[in-house]
C-alpha positions as CSV (number, residue, x, y, z in Angstrom):
1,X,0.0,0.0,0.0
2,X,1.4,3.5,-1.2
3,X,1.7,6.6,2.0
4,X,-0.8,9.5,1.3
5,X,0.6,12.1,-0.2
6,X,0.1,15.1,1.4
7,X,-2.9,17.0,0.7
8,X,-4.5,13.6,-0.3
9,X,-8.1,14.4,0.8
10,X,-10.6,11.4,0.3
11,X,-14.5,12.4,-0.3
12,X,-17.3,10.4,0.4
13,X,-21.2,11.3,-0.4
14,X,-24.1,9.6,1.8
15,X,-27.6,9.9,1.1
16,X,-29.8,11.1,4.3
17,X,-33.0,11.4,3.3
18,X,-34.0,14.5,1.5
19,X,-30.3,15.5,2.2
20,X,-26.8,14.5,1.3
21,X,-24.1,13.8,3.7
22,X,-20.2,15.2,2.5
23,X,-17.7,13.6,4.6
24,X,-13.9,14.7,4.0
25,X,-11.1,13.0,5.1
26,X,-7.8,14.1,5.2
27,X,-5.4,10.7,4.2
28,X,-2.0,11.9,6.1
29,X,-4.0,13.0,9.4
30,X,-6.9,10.6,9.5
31,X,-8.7,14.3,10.3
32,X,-12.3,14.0,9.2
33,X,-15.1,16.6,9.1
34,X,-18.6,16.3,7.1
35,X,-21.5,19.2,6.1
36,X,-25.0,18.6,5.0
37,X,-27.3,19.9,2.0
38,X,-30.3,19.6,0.1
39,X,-29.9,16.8,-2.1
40,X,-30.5,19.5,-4.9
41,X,-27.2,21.2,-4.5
42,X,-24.5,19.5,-6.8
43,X,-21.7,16.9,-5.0
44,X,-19.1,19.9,-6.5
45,X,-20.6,22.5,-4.3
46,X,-21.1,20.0,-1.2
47,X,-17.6,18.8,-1.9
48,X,-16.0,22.0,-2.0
49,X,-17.8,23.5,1.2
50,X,-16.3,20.1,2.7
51,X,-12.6,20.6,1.6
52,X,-12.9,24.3,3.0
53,X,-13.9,23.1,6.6
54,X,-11.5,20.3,6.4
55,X,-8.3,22.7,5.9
56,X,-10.0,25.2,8.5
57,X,-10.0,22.2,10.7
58,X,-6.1,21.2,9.9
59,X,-5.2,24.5,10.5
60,X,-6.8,24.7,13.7
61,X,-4.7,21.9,14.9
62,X,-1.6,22.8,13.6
63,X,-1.5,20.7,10.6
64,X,-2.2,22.8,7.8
């Protein structure tokens, strides 16, 4: 098995009813953070808003 590189963030989209689950994870840190939307708003948007929180969240813990 190959290290994660860093950066390396793994995405993951759950269904939750009428609403979608994003969970990010970051694959150097184990770190993981998820947001919820409508299930109308595009995986791009929910994955983006995902990626932000998850750097805010390194950050906040000295990784980033």
């Amino acid at each position: 098995m190959t290290q994660p590189q860093p950066g390396e963030i793994y995405i993951e989209f759950v269904s939750v009813g009428q609403q979608v689950k994003a969970i990010a994870v970051d694959a150097a840190t184990g770190v993981e953070v998820s947001v919820f939307g409508p299930s109308s708003v595009s995986q791009r948007d929910l994955q983006a808003l995902a990626v932000r929180k998850l750097r805010r969240r390194l950050e906040q813990l000295g990784h980033g």
